[in-house]
VOGU-3710 file (C-alpha; in Angstrom, 3 decimals, decimal comma):
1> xxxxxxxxxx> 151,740/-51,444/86,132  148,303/-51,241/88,010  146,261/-48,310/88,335  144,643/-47,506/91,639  141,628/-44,903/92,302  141,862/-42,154/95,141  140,409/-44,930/97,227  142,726/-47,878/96,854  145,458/-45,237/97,321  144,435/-44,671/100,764
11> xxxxxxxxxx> 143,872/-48,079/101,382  147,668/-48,714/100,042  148,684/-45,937/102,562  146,658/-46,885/105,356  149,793/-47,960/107,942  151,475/-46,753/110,703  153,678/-44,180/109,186  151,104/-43,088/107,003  148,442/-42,698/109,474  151,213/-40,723/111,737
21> xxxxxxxxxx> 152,559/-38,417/109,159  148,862/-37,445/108,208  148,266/-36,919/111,840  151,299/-34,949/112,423  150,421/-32,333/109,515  146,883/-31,415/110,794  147,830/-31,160/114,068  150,426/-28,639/112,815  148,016/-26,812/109,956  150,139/-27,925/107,350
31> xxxxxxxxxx> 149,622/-29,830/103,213  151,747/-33,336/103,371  152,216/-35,212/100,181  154,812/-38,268/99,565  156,446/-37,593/96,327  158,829/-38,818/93,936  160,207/-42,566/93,619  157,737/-44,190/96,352  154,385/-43,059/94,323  156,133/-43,549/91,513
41> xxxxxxxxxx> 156,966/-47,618/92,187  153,456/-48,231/94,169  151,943/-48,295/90,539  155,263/-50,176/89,286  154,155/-52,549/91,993  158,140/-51,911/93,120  159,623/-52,837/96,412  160,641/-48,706/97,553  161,921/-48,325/101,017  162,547/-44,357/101,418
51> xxxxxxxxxx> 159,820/-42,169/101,669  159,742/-38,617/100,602  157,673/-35,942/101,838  156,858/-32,665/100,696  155,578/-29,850/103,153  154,011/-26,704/102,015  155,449/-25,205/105,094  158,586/-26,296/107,124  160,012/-29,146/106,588  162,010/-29,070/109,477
61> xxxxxxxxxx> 159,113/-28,120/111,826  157,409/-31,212/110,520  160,569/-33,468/110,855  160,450/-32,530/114,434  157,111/-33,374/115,124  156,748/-36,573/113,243  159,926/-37,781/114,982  157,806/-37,093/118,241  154,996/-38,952/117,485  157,078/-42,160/115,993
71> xxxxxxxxxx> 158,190/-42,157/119,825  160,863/-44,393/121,044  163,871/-45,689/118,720  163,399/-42,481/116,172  166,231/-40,093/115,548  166,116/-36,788/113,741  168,300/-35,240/111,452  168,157/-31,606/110,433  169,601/-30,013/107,473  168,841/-26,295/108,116
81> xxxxxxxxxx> 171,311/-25,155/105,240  169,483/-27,111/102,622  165,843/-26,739/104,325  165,527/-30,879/104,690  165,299/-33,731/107,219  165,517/-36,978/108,002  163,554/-39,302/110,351  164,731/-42,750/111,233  163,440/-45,512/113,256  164,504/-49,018/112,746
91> xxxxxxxxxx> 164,058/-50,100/108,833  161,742/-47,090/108,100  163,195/-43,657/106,587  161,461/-40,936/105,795  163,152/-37,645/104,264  161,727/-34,257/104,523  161,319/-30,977/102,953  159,373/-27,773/102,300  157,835/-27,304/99,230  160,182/-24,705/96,811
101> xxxxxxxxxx> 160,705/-23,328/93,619  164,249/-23,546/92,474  166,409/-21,061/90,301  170,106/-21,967/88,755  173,451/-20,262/87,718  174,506/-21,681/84,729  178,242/-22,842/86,603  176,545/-24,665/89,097  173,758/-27,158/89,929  173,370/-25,869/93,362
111> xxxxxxxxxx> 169,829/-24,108/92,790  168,959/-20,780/94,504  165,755/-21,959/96,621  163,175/-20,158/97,862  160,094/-21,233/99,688  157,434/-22,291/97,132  153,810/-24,149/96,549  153,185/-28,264/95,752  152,615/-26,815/91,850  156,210/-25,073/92,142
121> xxxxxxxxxx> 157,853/-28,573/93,991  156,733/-30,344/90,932  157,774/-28,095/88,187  160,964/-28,806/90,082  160,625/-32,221/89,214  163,115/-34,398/86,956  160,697/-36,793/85,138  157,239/-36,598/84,877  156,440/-40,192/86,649  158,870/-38,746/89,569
131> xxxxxxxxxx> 156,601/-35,972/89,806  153,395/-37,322/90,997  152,375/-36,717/94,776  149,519/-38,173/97,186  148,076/-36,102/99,907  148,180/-37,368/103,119  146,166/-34,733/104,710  142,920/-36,921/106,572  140,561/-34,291/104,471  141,886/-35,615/101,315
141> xxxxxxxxxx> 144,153/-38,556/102,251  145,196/-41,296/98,904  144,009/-38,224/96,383  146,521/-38,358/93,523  148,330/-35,008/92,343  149,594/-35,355/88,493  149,662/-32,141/86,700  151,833/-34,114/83,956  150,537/-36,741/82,686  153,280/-39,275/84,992
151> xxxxxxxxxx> 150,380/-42,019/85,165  150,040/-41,734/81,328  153,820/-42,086/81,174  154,014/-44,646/83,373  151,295/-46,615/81,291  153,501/-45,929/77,946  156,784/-46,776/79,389  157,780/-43,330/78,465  160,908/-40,856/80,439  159,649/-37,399/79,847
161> xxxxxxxxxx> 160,628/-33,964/81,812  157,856/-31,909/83,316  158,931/-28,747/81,385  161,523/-27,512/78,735  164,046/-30,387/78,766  166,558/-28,212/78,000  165,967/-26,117/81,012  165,697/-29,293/82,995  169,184/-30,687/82,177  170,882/-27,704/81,886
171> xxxxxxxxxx> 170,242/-26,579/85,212  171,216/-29,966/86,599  173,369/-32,215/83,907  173,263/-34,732/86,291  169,348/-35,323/85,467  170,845/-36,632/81,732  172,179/-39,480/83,499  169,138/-39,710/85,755  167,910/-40,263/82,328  169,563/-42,743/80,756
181> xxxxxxxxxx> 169,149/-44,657/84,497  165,861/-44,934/85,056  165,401/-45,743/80,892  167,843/-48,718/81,934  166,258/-49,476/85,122  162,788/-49,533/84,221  162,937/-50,747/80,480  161,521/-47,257/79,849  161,929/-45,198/76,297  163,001/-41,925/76,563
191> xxxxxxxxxx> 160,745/-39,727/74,211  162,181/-37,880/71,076  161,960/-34,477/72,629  163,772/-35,399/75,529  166,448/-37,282/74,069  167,146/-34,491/71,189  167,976/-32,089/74,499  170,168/-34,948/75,968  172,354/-34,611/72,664  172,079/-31,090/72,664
201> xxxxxxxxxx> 173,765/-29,989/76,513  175,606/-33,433/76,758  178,316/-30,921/77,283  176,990/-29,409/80,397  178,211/-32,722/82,172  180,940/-31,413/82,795  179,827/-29,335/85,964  179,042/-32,561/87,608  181,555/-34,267/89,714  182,697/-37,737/89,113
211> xxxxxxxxxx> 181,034/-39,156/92,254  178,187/-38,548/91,065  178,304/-39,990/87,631  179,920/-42,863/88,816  176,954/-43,270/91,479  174,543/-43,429/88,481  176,820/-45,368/86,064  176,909/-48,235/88,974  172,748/-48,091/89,144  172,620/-48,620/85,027
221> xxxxxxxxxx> 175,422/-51,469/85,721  173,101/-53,310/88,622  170,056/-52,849/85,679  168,440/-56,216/84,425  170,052/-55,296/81,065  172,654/-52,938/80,969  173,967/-52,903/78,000  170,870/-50,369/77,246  171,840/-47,494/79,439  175,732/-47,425/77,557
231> xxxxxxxxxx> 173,771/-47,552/74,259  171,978/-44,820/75,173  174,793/-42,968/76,467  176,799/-43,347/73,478  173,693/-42,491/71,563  173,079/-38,990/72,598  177,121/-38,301/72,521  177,545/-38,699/76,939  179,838/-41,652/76,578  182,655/-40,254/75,261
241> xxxxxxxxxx> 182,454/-37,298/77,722  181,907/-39,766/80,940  183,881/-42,726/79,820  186,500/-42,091/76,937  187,911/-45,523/77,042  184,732/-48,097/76,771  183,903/-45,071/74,052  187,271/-46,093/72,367  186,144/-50,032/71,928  183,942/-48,935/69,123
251> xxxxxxxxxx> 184,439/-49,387/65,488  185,740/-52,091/63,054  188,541/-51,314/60,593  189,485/-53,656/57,825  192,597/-54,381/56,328  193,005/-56,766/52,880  189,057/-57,351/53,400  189,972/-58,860/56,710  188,079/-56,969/59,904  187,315/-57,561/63,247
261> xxxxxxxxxx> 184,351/-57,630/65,696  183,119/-54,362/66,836  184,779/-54,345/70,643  182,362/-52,316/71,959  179,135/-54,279/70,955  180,967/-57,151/72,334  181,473/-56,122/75,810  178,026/-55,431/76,057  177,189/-59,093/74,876  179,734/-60,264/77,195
271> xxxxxxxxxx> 177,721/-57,133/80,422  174,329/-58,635/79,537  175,671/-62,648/80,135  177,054/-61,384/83,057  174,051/-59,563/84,061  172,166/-63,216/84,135  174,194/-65,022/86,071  175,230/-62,414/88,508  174,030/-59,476/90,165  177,697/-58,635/91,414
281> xxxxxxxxxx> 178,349/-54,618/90,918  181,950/-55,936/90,409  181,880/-58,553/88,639  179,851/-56,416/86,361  182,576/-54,009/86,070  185,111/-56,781/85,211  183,007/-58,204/82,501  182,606/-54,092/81,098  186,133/-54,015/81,664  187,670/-57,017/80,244
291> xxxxxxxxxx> 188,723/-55,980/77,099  189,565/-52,553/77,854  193,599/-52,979/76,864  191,912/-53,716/72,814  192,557/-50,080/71,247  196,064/-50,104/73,022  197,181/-53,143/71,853  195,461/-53,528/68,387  197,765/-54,405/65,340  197,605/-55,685/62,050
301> xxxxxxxxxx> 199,710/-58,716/61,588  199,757/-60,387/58,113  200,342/-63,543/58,806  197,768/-63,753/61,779  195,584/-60,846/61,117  194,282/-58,224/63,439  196,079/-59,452/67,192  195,704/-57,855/70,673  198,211/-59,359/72,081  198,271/-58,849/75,688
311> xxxxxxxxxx> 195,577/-56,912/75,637  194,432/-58,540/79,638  197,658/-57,761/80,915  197,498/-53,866/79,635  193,583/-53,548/80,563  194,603/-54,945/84,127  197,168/-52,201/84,276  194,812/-49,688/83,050  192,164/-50,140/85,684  193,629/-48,415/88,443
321> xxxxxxxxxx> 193,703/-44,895/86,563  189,788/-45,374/85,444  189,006/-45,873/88,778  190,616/-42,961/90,039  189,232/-40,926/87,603  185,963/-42,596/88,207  186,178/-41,845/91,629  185,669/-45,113/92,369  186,806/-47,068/95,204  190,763/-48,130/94,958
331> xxxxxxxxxx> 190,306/-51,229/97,524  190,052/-54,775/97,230  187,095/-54,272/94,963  189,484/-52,484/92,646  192,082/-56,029/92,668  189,609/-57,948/91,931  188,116/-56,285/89,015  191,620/-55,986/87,737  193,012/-59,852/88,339  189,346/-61,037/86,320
341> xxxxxxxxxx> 190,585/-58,678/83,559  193,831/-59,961/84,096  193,115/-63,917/83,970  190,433/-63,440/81,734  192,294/-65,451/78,753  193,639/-68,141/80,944  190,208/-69,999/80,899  189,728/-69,441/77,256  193,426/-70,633/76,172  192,739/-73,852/77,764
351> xxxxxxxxxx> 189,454/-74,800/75,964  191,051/-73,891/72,408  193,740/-76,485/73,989  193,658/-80,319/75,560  192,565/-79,312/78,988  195,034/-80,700/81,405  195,711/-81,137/84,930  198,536/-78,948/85,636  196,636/-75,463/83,494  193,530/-76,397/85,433
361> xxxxxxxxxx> 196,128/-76,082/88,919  197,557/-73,090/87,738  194,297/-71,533/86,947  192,729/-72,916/90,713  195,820/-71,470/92,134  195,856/-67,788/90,384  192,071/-67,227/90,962  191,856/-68,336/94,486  188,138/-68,054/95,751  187,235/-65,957/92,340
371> xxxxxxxxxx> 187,601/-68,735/90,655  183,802/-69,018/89,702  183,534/-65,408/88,906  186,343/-66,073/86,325  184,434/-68,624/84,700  181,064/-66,772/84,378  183,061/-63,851/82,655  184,771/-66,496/80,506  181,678/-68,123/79,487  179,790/-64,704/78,930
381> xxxxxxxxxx> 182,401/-64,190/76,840  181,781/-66,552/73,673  179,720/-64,447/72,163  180,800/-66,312/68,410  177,275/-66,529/65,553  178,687/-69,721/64,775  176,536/-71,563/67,386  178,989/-75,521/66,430  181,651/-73,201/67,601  180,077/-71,420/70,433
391> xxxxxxxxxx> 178,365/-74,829/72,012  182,231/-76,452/71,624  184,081/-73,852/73,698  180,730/-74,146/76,286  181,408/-78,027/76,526  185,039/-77,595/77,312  184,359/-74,787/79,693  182,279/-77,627/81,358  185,057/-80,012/81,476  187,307/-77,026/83,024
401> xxxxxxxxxx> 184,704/-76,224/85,902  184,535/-80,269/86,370  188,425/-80,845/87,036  188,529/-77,122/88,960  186,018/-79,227/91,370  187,918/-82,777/90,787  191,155/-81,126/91,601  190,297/-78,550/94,237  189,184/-81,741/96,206  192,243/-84,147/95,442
411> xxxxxxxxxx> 194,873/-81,703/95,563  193,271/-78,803/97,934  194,921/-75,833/95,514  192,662/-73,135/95,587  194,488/-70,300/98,280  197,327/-72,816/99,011  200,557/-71,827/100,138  203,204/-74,572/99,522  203,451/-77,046/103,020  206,880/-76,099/103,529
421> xxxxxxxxxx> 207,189/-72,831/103,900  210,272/-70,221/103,479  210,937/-70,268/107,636  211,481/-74,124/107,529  213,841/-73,762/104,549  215,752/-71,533/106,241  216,082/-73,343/109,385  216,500/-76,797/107,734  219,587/-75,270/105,305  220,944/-72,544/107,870
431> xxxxxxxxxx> 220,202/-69,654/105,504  219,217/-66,319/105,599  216,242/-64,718/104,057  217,871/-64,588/100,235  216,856/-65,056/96,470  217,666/-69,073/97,119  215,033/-69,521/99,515  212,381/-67,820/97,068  214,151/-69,942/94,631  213,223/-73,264/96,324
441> xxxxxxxxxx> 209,805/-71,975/97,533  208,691/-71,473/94,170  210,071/-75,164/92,682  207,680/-76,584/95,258  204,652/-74,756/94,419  205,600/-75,219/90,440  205,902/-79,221/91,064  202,408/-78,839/93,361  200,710/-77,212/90,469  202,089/-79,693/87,664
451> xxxxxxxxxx> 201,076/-82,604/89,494  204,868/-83,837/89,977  204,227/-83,998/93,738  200,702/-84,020/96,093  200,238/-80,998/97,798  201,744/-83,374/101,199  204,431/-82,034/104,105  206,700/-85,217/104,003  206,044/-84,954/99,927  207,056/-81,160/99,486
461> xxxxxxxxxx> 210,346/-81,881/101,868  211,411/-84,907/100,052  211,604/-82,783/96,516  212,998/-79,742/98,757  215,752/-81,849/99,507  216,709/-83,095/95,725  216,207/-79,820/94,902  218,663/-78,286/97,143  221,105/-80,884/96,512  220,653/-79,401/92,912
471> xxxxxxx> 222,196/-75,953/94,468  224,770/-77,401/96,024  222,734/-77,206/99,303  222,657/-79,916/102,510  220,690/-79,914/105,821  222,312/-78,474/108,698  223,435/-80,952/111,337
//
């Protein structure tokens, strides 16, 4: 981080907006400060697009009159019920409110708000590097307000709450996942005192509705290393309340000395791989996902040892119930994360194999235009200590994205649909849409995908023929 003086501050602040919003507040007699995230990532030296503004004052009053001075393009929003607004013109976005103290019911974190001073808007505060403000008032314009020590925590890498942590989370739970987030996000520790209270009202998170966890869990997900923020969940005892089944993945039993790898630990490996290849929200989920069907489909076999067989094919049918519990969206998004958990093995059953032609098809085929995504998860995926081992399965996984490419260009798989479709075999047999047609559309893709014929027209028709000779079947005159 760098530290700025009073001075540089200004200097830092000295555009447009700036100069307008300090404008705006004398003109109307009234203390402006930004606040929050934006001070907070000018000494992270961190790209921050909104703006937040406290007003000791109206907020709405000062919406009103910024919005006038920013002139042509900028459109107001007022939120009277919650005493905010919202300027926007072009890229720039600026939310507004009056400075309050806050008050809570213990059923709800919808605070009781009345109007209040820049000291009470800060004691208001989650963290105390979200709590800084700058004044933008031309008297004392780039003057830094930190009653808590935020710089100091910023310098020590430190997530701390203004006051009593446990009045902080247990008037809003969600701040324990704010938490854990901006640990994740910003490579941050969160100090002792704060974490014991984590552990101690994880059960408050219950008053919080799923969209909103899921929100957060998706911002520890984008982190540069995620597997951090689901550590710390699972340290302070909010995993098992937020996501019961990655909870489930953990442990190791053993059985005649024999045990296997902790599943939970794994998928983390397997997140963080991900993570470096990709910065794909979903493909992130498919790679936290992948093994998912594990706890179902765990046995002890004594010939083989511990199997989980199937274990893609139940964690793809899985997927659709966490996501509607997560509140998350059921879409597209939601088929794709499911056919990567899905085909997940398919990769990895062909490198323990000779890698041939027709799996490589059949692989090209299934994925479609995912077909790279499947391969990062697969290769995040060898997460073996036996490096021999580890560097064999990379070097066939090599080979396998090789022929995808060698085959994709000879034999034009990927999305294909077979040349003659089930219309023309109709028409050239005389028969109505039945199982037979299916029947004969499906040998032709099968002999595509096997290499028995090119993926041709006059090719495709010459095996539809033998083939419906095979049924008893001829051409219509």
């Amino acid at each position: 981080m760098k530290l700025y003086s009073d001075r540089e501050l200004a200097g830092l602040l000295d555009r447009r907006e700036f100069r307008l919003l300090s404008q705006t507040a004398d003109s109307l007699g009234l203390e402006c400060y930004v606040v929050g995230g934006y001070v907070r990532d000018l000494f992270l030296e961190r790209p921050s697009k909104d703006i937040d503004v406290v007003v000791v004052g109206s907020g709405l009053e000062m919406a009103k009159a910024y919005g006038k001075a920013l002139g042509h393009g900028a459109h107001v929003s007022l939120f009277r019920n919650f005493g905010t607004a919202q300027v926007k013109q072009g890229q720039l976005e600026v939310e507004f409110v009056g400075a309050r103290r806050e008050s809570y019911r213990r059923e709800s974190r919808n605070p009781i708000v009345e109007d209040g001073t820049l000291e009470d808007d800060q004691n208001r505060r989650d963290f105390t590097i979200n709590a800084m403000a700058i004044c933008l008032n031309a008297d004392r314009f780039g003057e830094l307000v930190d009653p808590f020590g935020g710089i100091e925590d910023l310098q020590d890498r430190i997530i701390r709450t203004p006051l009593d942590p446990d009045i902080t989370f247990s008037d809003d739970p969600l701040r324990m996942m704010r938490c854990i987030r901006f640990a994740t996000q910003l490579n941050f520790y969160i100090d002792d005192e704060t974490f014991a209270s984590l552990e101690k009202n994880r059960e408050r998170i219950g008053i919080i509705s799923r969209e909103r966890i899921s929100e957060e869990l998706n911002k520890i997900l984008l982190s540069p290393v995620p597997s951090k923020g689901f550590i710390d969940l699972d340290r302070c005892g909010l995993l098992e309340l937020v996501f019961p089944e990655l909870y489930a993945l953990q442990g190791v039993e053993t059985v005649n000395g024999r045990g296997h790898k902790d599943v939970f630990l794994h998928t983390l490996e397997v997140l963080d791989n991900v993570a470096r290849q990709s910065n794909d929200l979903w493909l992130r989920w498919a790679a936290l996902l992948h093994d998912i069907g594990k706890p179902r489909t765990k046995r002890w076999d004594n010939a083989h040892g511990w199997t989980f067989y199937n274990h893609n094919y139940v964690g793809s049918r899985m997927i659709p119930a966490i996501f509607e519990h997560m509140k998350l969206p059921k879409n597209e998004k939601m088929k794709y994360v499911q056919k990567m958990v899905d085909l997940h093995m398919r990769p990895i059953a062909i490198v323990d194999d000779e890698v041939t032609d027709s799996a490589v098809r059949r692989i090209l085929f299934d994925a479609g235009d995912d077909i790279d995504d499947l391969m990062t998860i697969c290769e995040a995926d060898i997460t073996s200590k036996n490096e021999q081992k580890k560097q064999r399965h990379l070097d066939n996984f090599r080979l396998v994205r090789q022929k995808l490419k060698d085959l994709e260009e000879k034999d034009r798989i990927r999305n294909f649909q077979p040349p003659v479709d089930g219309l023309e075999i109709m028409r050239i047999f005389g028969l109505d849409p039945t199982a037979i047609v299916g029947e004969l559309k499906s040998a032709i893709k099968d002999a595509i995908l096997d290499g028995v014929i090119p993926n041709e027209h006059d090719a495709a028709l010459a095996f539809l023929l033998e083939e419906a000779r095979r049924h008893g079947l001829e051409p219509v005159k």
